[in-house]
Structures are given as structure tokens and as C-alpha cells.
ROSE-4610 file (N, C-alpha, C; in Angstrom, 1 decimal, always signed):
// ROSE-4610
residu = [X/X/X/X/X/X/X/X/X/X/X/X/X/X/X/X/X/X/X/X/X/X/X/X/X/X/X/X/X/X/X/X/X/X/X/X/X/X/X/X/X/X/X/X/X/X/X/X/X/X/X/X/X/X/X/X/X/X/X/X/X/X/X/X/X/X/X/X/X/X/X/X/X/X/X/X/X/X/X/X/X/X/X/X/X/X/X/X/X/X/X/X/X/X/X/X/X/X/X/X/X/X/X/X/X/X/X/X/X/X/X/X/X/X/X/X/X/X/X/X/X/X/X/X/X/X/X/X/X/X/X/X/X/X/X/X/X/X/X/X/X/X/X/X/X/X/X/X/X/X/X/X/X/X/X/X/X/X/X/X/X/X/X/X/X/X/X/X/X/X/X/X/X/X/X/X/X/X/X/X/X/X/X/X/X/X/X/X/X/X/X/X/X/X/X/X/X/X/X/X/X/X/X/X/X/X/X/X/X/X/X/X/X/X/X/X/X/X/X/X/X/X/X/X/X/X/X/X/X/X/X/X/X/X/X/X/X/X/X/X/X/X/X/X/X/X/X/X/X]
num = [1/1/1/2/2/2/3/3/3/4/4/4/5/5/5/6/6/6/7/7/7/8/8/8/9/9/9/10/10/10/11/11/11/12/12/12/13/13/13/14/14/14/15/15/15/16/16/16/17/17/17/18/18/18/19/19/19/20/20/20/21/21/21/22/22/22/23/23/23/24/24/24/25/25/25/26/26/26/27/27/27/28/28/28/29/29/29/30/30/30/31/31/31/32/32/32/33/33/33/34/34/34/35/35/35/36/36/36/37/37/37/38/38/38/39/39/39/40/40/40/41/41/41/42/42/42/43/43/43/44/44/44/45/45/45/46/46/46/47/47/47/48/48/48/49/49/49/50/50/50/51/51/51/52/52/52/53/53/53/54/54/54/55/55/55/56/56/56/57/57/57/58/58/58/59/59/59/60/60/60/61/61/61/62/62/62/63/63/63/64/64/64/65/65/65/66/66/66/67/67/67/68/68/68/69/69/69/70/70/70/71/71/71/72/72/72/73/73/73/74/74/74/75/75/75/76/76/76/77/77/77/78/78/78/79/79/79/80/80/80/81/81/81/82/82/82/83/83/83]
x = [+30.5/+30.5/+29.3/+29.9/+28.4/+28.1/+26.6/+25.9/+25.0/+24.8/+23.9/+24.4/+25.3/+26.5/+26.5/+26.1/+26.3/+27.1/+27.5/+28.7/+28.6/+29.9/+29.8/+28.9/+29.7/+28.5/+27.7/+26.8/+25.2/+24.5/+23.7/+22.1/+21.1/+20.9/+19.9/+18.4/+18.1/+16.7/+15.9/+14.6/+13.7/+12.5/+12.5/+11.1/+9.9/+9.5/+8.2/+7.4/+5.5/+4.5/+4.8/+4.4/+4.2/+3.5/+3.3/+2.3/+0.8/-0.1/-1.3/-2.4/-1.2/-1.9/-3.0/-2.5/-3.5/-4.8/-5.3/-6.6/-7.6/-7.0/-7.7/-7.8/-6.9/-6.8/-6.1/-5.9/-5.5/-4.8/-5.0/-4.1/-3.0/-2.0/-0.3/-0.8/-0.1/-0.6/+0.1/+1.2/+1.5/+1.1/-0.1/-0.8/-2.1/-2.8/-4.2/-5.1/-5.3/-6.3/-6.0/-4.6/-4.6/-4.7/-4.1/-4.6/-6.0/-6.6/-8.5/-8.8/-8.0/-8.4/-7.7/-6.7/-6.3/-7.2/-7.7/-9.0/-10.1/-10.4/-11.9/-11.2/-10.5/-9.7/-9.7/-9.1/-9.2/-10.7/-11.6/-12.7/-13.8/-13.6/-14.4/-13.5/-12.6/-11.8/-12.5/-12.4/-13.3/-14.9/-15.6/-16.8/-17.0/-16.3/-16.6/-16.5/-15.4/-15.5/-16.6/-16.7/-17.7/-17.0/-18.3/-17.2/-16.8/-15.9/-14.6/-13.2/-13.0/-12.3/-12.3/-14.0/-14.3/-14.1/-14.3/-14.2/-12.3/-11.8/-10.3/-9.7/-10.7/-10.1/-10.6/-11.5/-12.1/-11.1/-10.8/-9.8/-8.9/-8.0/-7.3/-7.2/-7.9/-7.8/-8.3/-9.1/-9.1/-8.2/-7.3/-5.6/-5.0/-4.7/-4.2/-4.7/-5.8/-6.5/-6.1/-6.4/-6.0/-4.5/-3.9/-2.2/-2.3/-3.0/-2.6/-3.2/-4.3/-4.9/-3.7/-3.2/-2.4/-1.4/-0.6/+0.2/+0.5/-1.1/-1.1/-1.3/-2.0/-2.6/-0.8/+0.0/+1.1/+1.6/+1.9/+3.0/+2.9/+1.3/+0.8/+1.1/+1.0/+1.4/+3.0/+3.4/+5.0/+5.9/+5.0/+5.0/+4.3/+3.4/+3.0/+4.0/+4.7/+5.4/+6.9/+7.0/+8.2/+8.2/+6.7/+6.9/+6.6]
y = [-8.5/-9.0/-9.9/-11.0/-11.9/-11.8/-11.7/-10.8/-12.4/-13.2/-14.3/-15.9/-15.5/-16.8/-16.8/-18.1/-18.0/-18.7/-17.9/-18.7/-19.2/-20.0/-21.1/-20.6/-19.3/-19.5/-18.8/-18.1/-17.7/-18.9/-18.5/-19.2/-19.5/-20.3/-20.3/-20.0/-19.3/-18.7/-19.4/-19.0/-20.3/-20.0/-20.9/-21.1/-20.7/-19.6/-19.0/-19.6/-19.4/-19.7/-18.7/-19.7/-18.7/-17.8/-17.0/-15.4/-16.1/-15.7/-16.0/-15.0/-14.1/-13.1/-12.4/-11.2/-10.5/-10.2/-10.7/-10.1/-11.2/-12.0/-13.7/-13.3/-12.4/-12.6/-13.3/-13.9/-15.0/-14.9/-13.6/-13.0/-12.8/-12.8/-12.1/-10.6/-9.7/-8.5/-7.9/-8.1/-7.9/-8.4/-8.9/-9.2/-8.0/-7.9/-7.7/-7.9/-9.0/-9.3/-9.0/-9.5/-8.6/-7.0/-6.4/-4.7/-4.9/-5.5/-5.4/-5.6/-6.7/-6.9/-6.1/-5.3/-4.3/-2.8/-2.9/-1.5/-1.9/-3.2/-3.8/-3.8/-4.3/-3.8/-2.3/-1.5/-0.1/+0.5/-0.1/+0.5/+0.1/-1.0/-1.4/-0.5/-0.8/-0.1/+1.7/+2.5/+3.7/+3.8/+2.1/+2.7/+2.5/+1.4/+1.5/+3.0/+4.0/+4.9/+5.9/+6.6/+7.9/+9.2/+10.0/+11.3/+12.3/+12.4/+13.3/+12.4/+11.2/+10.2/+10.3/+10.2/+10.0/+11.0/+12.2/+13.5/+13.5/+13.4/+13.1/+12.4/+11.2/+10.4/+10.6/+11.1/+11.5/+13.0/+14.1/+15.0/+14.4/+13.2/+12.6/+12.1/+11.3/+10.8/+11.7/+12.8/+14.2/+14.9/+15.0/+15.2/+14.7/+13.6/+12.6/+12.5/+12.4/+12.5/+13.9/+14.8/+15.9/+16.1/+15.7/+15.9/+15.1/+13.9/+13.4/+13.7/+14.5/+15.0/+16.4/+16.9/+18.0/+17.9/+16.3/+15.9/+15.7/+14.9/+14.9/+15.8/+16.8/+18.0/+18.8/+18.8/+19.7/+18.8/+18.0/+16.6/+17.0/+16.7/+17.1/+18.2/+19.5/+20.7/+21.1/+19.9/+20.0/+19.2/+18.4/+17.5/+18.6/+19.0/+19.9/+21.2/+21.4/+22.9/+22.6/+21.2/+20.5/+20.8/+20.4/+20.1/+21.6]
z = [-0.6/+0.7/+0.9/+1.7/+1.9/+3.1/+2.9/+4.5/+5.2/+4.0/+4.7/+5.0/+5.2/+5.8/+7.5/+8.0/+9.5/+10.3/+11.0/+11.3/+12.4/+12.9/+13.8/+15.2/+15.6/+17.3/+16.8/+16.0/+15.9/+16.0/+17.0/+17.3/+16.0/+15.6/+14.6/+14.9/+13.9/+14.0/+13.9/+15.1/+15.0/+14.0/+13.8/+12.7/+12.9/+11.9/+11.8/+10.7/+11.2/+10.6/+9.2/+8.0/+6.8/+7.4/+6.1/+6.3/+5.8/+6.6/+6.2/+5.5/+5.0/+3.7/+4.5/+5.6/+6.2/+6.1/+7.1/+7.1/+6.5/+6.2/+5.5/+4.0/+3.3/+2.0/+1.3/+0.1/-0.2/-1.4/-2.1/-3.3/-3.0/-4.0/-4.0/-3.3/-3.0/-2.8/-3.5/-4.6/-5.6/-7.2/-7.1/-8.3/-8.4/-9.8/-9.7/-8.8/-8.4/-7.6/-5.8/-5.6/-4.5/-4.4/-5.4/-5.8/-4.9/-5.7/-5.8/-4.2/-3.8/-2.3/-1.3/-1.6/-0.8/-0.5/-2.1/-2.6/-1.4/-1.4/-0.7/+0.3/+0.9/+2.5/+3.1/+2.2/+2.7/+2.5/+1.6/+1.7/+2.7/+3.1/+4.4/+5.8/+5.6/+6.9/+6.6/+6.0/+5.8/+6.3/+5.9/+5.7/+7.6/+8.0/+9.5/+10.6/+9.8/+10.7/+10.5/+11.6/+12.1/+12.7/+12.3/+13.3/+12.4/+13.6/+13.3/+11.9/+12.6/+11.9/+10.8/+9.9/+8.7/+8.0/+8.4/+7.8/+7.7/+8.4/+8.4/+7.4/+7.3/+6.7/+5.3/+5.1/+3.4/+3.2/+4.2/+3.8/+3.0/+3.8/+3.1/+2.1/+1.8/+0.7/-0.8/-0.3/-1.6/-1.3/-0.7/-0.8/-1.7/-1.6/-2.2/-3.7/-4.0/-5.0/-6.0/-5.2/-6.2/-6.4/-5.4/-5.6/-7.1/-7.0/-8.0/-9.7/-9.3/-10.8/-11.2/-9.7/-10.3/-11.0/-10.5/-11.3/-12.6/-12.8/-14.3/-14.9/-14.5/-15.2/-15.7/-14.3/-14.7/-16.0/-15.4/-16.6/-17.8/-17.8/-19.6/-19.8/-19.1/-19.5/-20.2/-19.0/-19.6/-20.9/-20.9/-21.7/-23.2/-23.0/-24.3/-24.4/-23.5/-23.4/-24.4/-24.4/-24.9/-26.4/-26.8/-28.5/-29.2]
């Protein structure tokens, strides 16, 4: 089925500004370097909070963190359970 054919009475869409790579970054955000500038994005956005926030927001991310050591830790285990 073709979904991007327009037909006669549709309105045509008006014309939007390219993307100016949020935040005034300037990498793919699917390359290396945008990686790196998303890491330096989220880490300034962290260091600005206080509080209650920061503590929230460091829970989180050692959530996230250990989910992910537990992962590997099981993986390998199953992965060794195999041979």
C-alpha cells in the first residue's frame, strides 16, 4: 500500500526550518560524537540540579546501572551454564 501519495484536495504541508541539532549541538546524534555530546548534555543537565531532584536523579541512574551489571553478570552465567 502507498501511504505517501497526495492527492488532489490535501492541503500541502507547509514548510518547516531544518532541525538545528538541539541544544546547539552540531553532531549526528547517531554517530560517536554525538553519543559524546548527548553524555556531556545529560551530564550538565544532572550537575545543575540540587535537593531532593539530585538524589532522585543519582537513584536513578544506579538503577539503571546495576540493572545493567546484573545483566551481564546473569548473561555470562548463562552463557557459562551452556558449555
Amino acid at each position: 500500500m502507498e501511504t505517501d501519495r497526495r492527492w488532489d484536495d490535501e492541503p500541502e504541508e507547509p514548510r518547516r526550518e531544518p532541525p538545528d541539532f538541539a541544544w546547539g549541538r552540531t553532531a549526528n546524534p547517531n554517530s560517536a560524537d554525538g553519543e559524546l555530546q548527548n553524555i556531556a548534555a545529560f551530564g550538565a543537565g544532572l550537575s545543575r540540579l540540587s535537593g531532593g531532584r539530585r538524589r532522585a536523579a543519582a537513584f536513578v541512574v544506579w538503577l539503571i546501572l546495576i540493572g545493567f551489571a546484573l545483566a551481564a553478570i546473569l548473561g555470562i552465567f548463562g552463557i557459562a551454564g551452556l558449555l
